[in-house]
C-alpha positions in Angstrom: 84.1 123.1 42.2 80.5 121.3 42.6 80.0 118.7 40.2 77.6 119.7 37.9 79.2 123.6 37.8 82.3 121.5 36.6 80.0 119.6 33.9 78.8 122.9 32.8 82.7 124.5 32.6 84.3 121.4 30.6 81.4 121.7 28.4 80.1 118.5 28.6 76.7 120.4 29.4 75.2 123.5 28.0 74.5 124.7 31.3 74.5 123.9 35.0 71.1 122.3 35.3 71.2 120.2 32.2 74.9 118.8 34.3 72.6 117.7 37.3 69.6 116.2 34.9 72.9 113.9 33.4 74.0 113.5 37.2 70.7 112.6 38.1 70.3 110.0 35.8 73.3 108.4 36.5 75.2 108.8 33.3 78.2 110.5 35.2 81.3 109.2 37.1 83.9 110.4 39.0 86.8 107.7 38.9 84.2 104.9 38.2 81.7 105.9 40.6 78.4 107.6 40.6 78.3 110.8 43.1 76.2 113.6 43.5 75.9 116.8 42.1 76.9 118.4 45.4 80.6 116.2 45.0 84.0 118.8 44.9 86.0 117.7 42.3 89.5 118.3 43.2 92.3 117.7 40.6 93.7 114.5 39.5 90.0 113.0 39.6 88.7 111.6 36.1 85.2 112.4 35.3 83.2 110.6 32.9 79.9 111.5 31.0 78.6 108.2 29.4 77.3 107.5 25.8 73.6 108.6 25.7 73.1 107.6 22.4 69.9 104.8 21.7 66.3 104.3 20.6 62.7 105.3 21.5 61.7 102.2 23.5 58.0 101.2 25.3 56.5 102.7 27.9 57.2 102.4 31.4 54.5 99.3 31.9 56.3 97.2 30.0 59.6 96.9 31.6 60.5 93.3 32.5 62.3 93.0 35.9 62.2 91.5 38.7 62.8 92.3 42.5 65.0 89.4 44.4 65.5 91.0 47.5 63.4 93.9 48.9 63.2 95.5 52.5 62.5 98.9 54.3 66.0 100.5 52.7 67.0 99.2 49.4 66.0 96.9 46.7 67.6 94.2 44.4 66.8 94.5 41.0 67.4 91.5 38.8 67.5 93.3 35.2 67.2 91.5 32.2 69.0 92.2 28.9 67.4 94.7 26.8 66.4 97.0 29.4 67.6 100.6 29.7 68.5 101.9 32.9 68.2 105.3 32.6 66.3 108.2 30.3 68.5 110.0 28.1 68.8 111.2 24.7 67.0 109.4 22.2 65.6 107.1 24.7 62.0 108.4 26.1 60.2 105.4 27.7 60.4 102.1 28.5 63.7 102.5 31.6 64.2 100.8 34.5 64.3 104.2 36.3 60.6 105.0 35.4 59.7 101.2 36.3 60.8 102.1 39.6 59.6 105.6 40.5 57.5 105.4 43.7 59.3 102.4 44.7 62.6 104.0 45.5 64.7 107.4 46.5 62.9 110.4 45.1 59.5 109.2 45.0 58.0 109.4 41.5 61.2 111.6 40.5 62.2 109.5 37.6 66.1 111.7 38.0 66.1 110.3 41.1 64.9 107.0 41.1 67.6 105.8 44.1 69.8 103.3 41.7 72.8 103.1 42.6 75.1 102.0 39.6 74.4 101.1 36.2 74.8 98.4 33.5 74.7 98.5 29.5 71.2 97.9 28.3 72.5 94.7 26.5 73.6 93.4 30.0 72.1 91.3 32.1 72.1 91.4 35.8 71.4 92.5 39.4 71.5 96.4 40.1 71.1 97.8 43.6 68.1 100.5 44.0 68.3 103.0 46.9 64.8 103.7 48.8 65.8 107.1 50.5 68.2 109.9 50.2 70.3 108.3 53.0 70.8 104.7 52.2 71.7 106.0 48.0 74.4 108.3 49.8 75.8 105.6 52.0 75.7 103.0 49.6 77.8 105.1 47.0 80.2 105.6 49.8 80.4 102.0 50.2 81.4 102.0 46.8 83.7 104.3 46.9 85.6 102.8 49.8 85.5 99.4 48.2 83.5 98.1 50.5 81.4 96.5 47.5 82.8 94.6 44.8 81.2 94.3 41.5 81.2 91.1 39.8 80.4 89.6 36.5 80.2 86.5 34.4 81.2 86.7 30.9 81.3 84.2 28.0 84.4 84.9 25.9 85.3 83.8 22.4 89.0 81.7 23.2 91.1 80.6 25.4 93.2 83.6 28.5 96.7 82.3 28.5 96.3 82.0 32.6 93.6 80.8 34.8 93.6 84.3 36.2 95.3 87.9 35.5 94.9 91.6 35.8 94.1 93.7 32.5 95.8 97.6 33.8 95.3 99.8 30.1 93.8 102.9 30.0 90.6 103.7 27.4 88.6 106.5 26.5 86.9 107.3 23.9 87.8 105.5 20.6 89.7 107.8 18.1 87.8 105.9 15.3 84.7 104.6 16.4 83.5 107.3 18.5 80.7 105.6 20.3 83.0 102.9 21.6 85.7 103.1 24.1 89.4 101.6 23.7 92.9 102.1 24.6 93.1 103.8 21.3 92.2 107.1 22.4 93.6 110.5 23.2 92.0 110.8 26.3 93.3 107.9 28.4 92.0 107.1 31.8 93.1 103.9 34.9 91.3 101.2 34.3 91.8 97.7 36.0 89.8 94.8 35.5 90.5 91.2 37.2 89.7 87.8 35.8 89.5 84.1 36.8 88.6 81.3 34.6 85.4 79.8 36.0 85.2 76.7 32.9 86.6 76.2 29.8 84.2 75.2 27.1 84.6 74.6 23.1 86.7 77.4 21.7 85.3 79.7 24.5 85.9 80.2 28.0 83.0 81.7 31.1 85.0 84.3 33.4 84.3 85.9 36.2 85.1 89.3 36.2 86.1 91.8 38.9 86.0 95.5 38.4 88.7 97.4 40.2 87.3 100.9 38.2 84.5 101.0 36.5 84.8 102.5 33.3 81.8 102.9 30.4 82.3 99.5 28.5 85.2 98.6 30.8 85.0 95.0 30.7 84.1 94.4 27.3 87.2 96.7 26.0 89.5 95.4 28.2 88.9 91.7 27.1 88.5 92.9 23.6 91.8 94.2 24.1 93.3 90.9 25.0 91.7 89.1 22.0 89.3 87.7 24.3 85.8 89.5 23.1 82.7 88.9 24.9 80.5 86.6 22.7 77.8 87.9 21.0 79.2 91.6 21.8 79.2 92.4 17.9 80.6 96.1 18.6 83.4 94.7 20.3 84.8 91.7 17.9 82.1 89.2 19.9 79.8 88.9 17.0 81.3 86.0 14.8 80.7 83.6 18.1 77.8 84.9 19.1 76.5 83.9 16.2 78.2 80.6 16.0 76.5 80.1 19.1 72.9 81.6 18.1 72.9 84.2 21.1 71.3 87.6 20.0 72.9 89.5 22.8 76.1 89.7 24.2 76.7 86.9 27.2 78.0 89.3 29.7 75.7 89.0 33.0 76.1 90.9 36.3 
């Protein structure tokens, strides 16, 4: 079954087209990654429609970015904290995806605006953008063959036990807190995140931070998990150093 048919049929859209506009944006994965709409799902693979809750923000025009590397096939997006990736509910203007429309695959097709994964709007960071059909399809495959790694820095409240280790716990949905993800959940799904210590500072320690899946809110539930929040990451127990250290968003940087 197609991809946005099996959107439609688990009723995580009303109807088939409304699965495509989610696809489209970005907001769904299959095991961590971002596909097409045209992907088979076959069983056994997890699929993943991501929190599009938020506010109204600015138009368009004001979007702060910056491009650090740009040629005839893709771009390099460095994407500051604050900044929305994508439209979605709740969430009209003001996205790096309408920034980038004419710049990118599908022309001034906001849906299809080329990028190629995602962050939180509250993290910072370099994103890679697509500039045809093509390159967005090879660079997902990439992806999928782990080809790319994804790699963060993150600013945590204490000391990890080790310089480096592997986090393996499934999360989901939070029973609870419904808008967060944990390994409290009932629908548990593989996720693996590697760590290394890169300094150890005053009661807090700057990690960098491999993704193995990529899960909504992966890394900042799995080091939640090990007591190790991100700082300033109030949603996830961060917000007692953050404030300690005067950030106002959480230190977790692409």
């Amino acid at each position: 079954m197609r991809l946005d048919a099996a959107l439609a049929a688990r009723g995580e859209a009303v109807t088939r087209s409304a699965g495509q506009r989610l696809i489209d944006r970005g907001l769904v994965t299959v095991n961590g990654r971002i596909e097409p709409k045209s992907h088979r799902v076959t069983p056994g693979e997890m699929v993943e429609v991501a929190d599009q809750q938020g506010e109204p923000v600015d138009d368009a025009a004001d979007v702060r970015y910056e491009v650090i590397y740009e040629d005839e096939h893709l771009l390099v997006v460095d994407k500051p904290a604050g900044v929305v990736v994508h439209p979605g509910a709740g969430i009209r203007g003001g996205t790096l995806a309408q920034a980038l429309a004419g710049r990118a695959a599908g022309g001034p097709d906001v849906e299809r605006a080329g990028i190629v994964h995602r962050l939180d709007r509250d993290t910072s960071g370099l994103l890679v953008v697509a500039r045809s059909d093509a390159v967005h399809t090879a660079l997902q495959q990439m992806i999928r063959d782990r080809e790319v790694e994804r790699e963060y820095l993150a600013l945590v409240d204490g000391h990890p036990d080790a310089r480096s280790g592997t986090i393996e716990a499934p999360i989901g949905r939070d029973r609870v807190r419904r808008t967060l993800v944990s390994t409290r959940t009932d629908r548990p799904r593989r996720a693996v995140t590697h760590f290394e210590v890169s300094d150890l500072l005053p009661r807090t320690a700057l990690l960098s931070v491999r993704l193995e899946t990529g899960r909504t809110h992966q890394i900042r539930a799995h080091l939640a998990a090990i007591g190790l929040p991100v700082c300033g990451d109030a949603d996830y127990g961060g917000g007692t150093c953050g404030h300690r250290l005067g950030l106002t968003r959480q230190f977790l940087h692409s």
